[in-house]
C-alpha positions in Angstrom: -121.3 17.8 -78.2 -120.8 15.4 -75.6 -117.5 14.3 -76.4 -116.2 18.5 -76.7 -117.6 18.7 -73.2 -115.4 15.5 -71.9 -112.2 17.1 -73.5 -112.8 20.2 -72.3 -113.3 19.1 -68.9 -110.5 16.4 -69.4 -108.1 19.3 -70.2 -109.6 21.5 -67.4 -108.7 18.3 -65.2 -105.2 18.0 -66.3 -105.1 21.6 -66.2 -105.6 21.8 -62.2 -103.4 18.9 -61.7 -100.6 20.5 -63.1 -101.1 23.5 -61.5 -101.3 21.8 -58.2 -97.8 20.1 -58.7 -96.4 23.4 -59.8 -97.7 25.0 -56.6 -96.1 22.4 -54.5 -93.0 22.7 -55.7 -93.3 26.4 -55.4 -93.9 26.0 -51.7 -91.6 23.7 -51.1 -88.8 25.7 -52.6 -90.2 28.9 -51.0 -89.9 26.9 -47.4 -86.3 26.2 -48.1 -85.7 29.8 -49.1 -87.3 31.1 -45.5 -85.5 28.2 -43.4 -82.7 28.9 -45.4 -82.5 33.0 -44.4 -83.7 31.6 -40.7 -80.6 29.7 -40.5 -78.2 32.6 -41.7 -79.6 34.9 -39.2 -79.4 32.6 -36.4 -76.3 33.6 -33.8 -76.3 30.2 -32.5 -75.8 28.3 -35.9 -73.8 30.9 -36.9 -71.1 30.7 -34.3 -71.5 26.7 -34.4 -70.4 27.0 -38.1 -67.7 29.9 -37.7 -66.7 29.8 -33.9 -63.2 31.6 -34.4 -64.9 34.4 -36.2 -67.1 34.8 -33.4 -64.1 35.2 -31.2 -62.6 37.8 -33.0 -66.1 39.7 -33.6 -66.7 39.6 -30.3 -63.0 40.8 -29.3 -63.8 43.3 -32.3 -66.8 44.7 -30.7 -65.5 44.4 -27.2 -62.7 47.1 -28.0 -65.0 49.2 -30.1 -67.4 49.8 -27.5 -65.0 50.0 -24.2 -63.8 52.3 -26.3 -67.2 53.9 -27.1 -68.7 53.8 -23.2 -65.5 54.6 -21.4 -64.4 57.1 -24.0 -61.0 59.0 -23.9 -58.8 59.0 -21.2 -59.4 62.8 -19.3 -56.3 64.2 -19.1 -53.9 64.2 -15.9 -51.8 66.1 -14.5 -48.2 66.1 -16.4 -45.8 64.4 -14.6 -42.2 65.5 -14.6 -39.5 63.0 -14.8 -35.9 63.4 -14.3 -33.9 63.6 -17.6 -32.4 60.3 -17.7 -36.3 58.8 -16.5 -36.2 56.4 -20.3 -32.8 55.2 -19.6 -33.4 53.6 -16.4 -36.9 52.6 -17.5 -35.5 51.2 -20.7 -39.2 50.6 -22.0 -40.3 47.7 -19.2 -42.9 50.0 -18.9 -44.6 50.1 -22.0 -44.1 46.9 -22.6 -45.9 45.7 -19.2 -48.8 47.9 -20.1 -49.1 46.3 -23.4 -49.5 43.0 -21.9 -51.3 43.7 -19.0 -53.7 44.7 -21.6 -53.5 42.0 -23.8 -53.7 40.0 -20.4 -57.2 41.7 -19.9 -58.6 40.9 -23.4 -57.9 37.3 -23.2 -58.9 37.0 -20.0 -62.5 38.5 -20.7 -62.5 36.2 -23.7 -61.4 32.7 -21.8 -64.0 34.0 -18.8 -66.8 34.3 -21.8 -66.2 31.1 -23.1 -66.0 29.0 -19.7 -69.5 30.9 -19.2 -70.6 29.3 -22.4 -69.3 26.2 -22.3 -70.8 25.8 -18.7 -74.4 26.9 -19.7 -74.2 24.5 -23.0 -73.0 21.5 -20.7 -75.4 22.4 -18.2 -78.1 22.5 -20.7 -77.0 19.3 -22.1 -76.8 18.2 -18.9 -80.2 18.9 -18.0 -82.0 17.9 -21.4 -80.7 14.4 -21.1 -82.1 14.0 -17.4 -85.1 15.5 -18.6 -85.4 12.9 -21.2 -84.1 9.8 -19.7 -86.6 9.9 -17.1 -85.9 11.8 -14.0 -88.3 14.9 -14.8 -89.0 14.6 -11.5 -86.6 16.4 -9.8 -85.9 13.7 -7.8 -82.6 11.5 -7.8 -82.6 8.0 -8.2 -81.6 5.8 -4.9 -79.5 2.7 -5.1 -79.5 0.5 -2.0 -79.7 1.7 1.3 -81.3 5.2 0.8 -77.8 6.4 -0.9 -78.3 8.7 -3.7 -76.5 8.5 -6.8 -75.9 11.1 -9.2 -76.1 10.6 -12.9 -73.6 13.1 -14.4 -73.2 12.6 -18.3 -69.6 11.6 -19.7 
């Protein structure tokens, strides 16, 4: 009876064992899964991976909602012009209001990403002070009490 108890408990043994390598791979696929879905919802790895797409979103949603706060234009009053008004005009008008509107979109896109690019240079900026030593707050001083300022390349 002895030896049906040692195999039994043998194969309970094994039993457990495999389980436990089962469950580990489990987890560890189930922690790639999560990091995984973390990583596709994260903005900032996002627009590191597709940074034009986020420019055009961006422009996208910039339209849609001016056009959603500021709404329609309230109507003026009409404005009479003399009968020969588009042959002197000859269109430079509609024309300059097309591109003083493009003018406006890229110009709230170029001020966005030199706002960006400051705050991720500054940050950069900032973590590699922190970490190279000068947590302090304090400059380092070279000779003569002149400061020196360690600006990254």
């Amino acid at each position: 009876m002895d030896n049906t108890q040692r195999e039994i408990r043998n194969e309970i043994e094994a039993t457990r064992v495999g389980m436990v390598e089962k469950i580990a791979i489990l987890e560890e696929r189930v922690d790639c899964t999560i990091q995984g879905v973390k990583r596709s919802l994260d903005p900032k790895y996002q627009v590191k991976q597709h940074p034009w797409l986020a420019v055009g979103l961006s422009v996208a949603a910039g339209y849609l909602f001016s056009g959603l706060i500021l709404g329609r234009p309230t109507p003026k009053a009409e404005l009479v012009l003399p009968d020969d008004w588009n042959e002197r005009t000859s269109g430079r008008q509609q024309t300059a209001g097309l591109i003083q509107s493009l003018v406006g979109m890229l110009s709230g896109v170029m001020t966005a990403t030199a706002v960006s690019m400051a705050r991720e240079y500054a940050s950069g900026w900032l973590f590699k002070r922190k970490h190279n030593g000068h947590s302090n707050g304090d400059d380092s001083t070279r000779g003569g009490g002149q400061r020196s300022f360690n600006y990254p390349p």
